[in-house]
TORKOL-4160 file (C-alpha; in steps of 0.2 Angstrom, whole numbers, padded with zeros to 4 digits, m for minus):
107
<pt num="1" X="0418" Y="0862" Z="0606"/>
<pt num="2" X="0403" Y="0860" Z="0599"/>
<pt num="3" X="0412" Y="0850" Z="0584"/>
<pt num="4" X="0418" Y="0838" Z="0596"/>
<pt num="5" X="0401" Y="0835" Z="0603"/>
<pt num="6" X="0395" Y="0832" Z="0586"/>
<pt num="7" X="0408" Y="0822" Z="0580"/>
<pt num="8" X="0405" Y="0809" Z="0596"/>
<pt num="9" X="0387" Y="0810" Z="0593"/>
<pt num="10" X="0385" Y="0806" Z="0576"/>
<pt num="11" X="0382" Y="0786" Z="0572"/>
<pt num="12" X="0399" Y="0778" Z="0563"/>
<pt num="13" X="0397" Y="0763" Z="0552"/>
<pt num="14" X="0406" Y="0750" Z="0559"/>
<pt num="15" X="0416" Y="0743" Z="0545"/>
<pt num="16" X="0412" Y="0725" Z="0546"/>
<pt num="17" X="0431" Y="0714" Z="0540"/>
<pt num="18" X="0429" Y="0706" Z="0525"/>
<pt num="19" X="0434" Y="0689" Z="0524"/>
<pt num="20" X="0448" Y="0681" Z="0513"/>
<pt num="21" X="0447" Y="0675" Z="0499"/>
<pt num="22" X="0455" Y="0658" Z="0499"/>
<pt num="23" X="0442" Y="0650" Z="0487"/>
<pt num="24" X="0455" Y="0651" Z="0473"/>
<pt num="25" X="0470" Y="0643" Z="0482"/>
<pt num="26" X="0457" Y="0628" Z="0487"/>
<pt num="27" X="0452" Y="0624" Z="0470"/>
<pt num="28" X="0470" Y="0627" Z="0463"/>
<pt num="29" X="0476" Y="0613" Z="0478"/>
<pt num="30" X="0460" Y="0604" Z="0472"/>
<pt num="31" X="0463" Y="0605" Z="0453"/>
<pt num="32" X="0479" Y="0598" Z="0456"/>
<pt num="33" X="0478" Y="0584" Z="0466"/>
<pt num="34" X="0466" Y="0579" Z="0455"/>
<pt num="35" X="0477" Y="0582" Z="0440"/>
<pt num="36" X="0491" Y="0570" Z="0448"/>
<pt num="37" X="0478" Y="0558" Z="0453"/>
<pt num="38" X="0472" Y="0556" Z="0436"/>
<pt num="39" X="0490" Y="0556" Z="0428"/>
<pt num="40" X="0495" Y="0542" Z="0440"/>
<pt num="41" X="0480" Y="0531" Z="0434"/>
<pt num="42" X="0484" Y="0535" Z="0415"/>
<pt num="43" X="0503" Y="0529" Z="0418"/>
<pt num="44" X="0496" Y="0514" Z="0427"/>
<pt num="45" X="0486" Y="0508" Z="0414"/>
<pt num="46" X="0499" Y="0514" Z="0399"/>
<pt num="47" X="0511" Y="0505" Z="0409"/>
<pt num="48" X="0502" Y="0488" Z="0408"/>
<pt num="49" X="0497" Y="0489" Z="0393"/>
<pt num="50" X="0516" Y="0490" Z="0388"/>
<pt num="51" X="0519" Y="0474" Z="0400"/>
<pt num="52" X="0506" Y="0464" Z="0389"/>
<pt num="53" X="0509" Y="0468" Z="0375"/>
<pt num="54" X="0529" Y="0463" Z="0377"/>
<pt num="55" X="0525" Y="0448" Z="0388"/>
<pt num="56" X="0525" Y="0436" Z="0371"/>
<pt num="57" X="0542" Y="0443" Z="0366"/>
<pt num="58" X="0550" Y="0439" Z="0383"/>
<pt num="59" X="0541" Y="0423" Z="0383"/>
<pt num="60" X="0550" Y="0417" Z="0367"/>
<pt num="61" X="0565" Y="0423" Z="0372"/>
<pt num="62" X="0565" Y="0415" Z="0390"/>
<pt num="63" X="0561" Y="0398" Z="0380"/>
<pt num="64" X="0575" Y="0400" Z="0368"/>
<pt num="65" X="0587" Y="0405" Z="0381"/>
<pt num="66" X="0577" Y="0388" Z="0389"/>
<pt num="67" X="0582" Y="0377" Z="0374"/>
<pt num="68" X="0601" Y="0383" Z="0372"/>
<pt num="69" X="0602" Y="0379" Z="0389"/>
<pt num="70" X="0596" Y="0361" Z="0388"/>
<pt num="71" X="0606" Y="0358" Z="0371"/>
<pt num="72" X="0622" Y="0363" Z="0380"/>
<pt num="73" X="0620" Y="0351" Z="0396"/>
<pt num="74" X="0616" Y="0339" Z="0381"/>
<pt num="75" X="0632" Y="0342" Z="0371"/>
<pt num="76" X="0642" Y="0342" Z="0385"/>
<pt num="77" X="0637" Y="0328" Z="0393"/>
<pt num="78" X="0640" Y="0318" Z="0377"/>
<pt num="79" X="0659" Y="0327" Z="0376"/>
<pt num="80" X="0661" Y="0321" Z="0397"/>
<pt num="81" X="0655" Y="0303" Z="0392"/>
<pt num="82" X="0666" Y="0289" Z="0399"/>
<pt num="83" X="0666" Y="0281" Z="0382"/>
<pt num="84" X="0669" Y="0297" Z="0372"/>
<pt num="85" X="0683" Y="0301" Z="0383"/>
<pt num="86" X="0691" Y="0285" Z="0380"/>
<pt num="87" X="0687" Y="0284" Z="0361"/>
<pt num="88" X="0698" Y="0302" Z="0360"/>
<pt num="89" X="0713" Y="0293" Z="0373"/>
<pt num="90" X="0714" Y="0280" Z="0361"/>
<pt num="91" X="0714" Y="0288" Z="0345"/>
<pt num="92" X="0727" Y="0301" Z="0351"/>
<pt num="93" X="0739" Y="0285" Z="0358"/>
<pt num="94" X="0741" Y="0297" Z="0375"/>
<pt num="95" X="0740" Y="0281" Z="0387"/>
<pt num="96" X="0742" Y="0265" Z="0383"/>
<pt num="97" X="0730" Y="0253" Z="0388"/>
<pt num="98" X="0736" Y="0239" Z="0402"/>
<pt num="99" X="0727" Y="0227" Z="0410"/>
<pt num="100" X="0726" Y="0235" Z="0427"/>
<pt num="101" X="0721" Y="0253" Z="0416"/>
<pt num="102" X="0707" Y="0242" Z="0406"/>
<pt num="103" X="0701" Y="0236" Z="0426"/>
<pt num="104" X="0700" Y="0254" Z="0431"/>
<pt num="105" X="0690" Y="0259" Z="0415"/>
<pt num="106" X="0679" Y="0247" Z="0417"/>
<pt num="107" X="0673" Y="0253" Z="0436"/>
């Protein structure tokens, strides 16, 4: 029993627990978030540079969509005119002209 005795007796190392390593998982989380960070500042300012760079184009083509737009309400209000549409009755002999047609023309 002397082996038991000595067993107990003798001085064991505690083993102490080593700690984890999660140094590596931090920086990869680190690393990428600042990865995405950066790539959403790069898209950003690619983005706008895109915007200014095509804002003259759209500018011209708002302005001649703009001028169509005027020339059409111009043309058709000249085509709507009281006298034009008369000129066209006329010349096509579709009514003709009375007195009491001439008195309603006129207003």
């Amino acid at each position: 029993m002397q082996t038991s005795d000595f067993h107990s007796a003798r001085i064991r190392k505690i083993e102490e627990p080593k700690p984890k390593k999660r140094f590596p998982l931090v920086y990869v989380v680190f690393g990428l978030s600042f990865c995405v960070f950066a790539g959403s500042i790069w898209f950003s300012s690619y983005a706008k540079d895109v915007a200014l760079r095509r804002q003259p184009v759209y500018e011209r083509q708002k302005n001649s969509v703009q001028d169509e737009i005027h020339r059409l309400e111009l043309e058709e209000s000249a085509l709507t005119s009281i006298q034009k549409i008369r000129k066209i009755v006329t010349e096509l002999k579709l009514v003709e002209p009375t007195e009491t047609s001439q008195i309603i023309w006129d207003k």
